[in-house]
N, C-alpha and C positions, 0 to 999 in steps of 0.2 A: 074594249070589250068585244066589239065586231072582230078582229083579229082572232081574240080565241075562241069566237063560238064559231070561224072559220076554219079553224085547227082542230076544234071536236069535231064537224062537219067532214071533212076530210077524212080525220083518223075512223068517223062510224066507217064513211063508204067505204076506206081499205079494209077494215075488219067485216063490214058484208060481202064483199065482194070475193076476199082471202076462202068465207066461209064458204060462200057459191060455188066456186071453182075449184079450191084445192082440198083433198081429199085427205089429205096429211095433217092439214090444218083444223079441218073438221073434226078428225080422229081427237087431236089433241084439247080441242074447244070442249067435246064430248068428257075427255078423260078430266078436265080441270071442273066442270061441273059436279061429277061426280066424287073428285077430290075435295071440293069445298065442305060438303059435311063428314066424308069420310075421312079427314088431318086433322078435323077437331078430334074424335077420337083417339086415333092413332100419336096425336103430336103429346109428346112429354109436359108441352107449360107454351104459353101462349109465344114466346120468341120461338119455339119448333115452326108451331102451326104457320107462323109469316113468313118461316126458311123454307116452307114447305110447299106452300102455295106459293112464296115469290119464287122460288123456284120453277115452277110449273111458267109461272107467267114470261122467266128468263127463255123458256122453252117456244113458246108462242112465239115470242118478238123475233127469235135468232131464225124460227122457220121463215116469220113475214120477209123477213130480209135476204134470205135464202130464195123465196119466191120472188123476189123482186131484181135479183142476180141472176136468176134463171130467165124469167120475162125479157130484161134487159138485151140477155144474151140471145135468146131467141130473135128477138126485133135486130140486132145487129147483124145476124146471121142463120138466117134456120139451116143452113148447110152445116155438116158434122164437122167439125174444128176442133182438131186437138187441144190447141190453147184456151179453146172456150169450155171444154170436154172436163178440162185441168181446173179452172174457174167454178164450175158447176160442182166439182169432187170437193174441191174447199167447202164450198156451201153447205153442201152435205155433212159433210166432214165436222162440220163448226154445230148442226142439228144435232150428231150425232156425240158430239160433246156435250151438248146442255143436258140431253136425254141421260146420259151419263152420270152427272153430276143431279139430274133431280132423283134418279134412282137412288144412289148415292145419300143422298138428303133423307128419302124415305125409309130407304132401311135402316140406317141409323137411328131414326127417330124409330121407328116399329122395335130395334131392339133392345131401346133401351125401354120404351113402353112396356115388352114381356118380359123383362130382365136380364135379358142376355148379354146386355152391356153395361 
């Protein structure tokens, strides 16, 4: 029991900490609030609404991980490093996929909500 209420303990301060500092993270904490009563609407049947929000949530987790690759790379080297430059674009890169795929998720689900699918 002391183990996982030491693994909730950890996982709050990265998620306050995420929330304090990164901006990106914030945007998204922001947009998935506001998605929680706005997917109930929009989702076709209760399996949309959990592709819709776990979506959102896949979105979260791939930035923390992204901030935490960037941090990383910072502490190793705050000097401009191509290899580390390349490192940070993945990161990005892997954000800007989730973002992708929850777009993805919502529209489909919006169009089949208005009929258009």
């Amino acid at each position: 029991m002391e183990r996982i209420l030491n693994a909730t303990l950890n996982s709050y301060r990265g998620l306050r900490h995420a929330f304090l500092t990164e901006a990106a993270f914030r945007e998204e904490v922001i947009a998935f609030a506001l998605a929680l009563p706005l997917g109930w609407f929009i989702a076709p049947g209760p399996g949309w609404y959990v592709a819709m929000i776990g979506s959102l949530l896949a979105v979260m987790a791939v930035e923390l991980l992204n901030t935490g690759i960037e941090r990383l790379s910072d502490h190793v080297t705050p000097d401009h490093h191509p290899a580390i430059g390349r490192v940070k674009d993945y990161g990005s890169a892997a954000v800007f996929c989730g973002l992708s795929l929850a777009g993805l998720v919502w529209l489909v689900a919006l169009g089949i909500r208005i009929g258009l699918i």
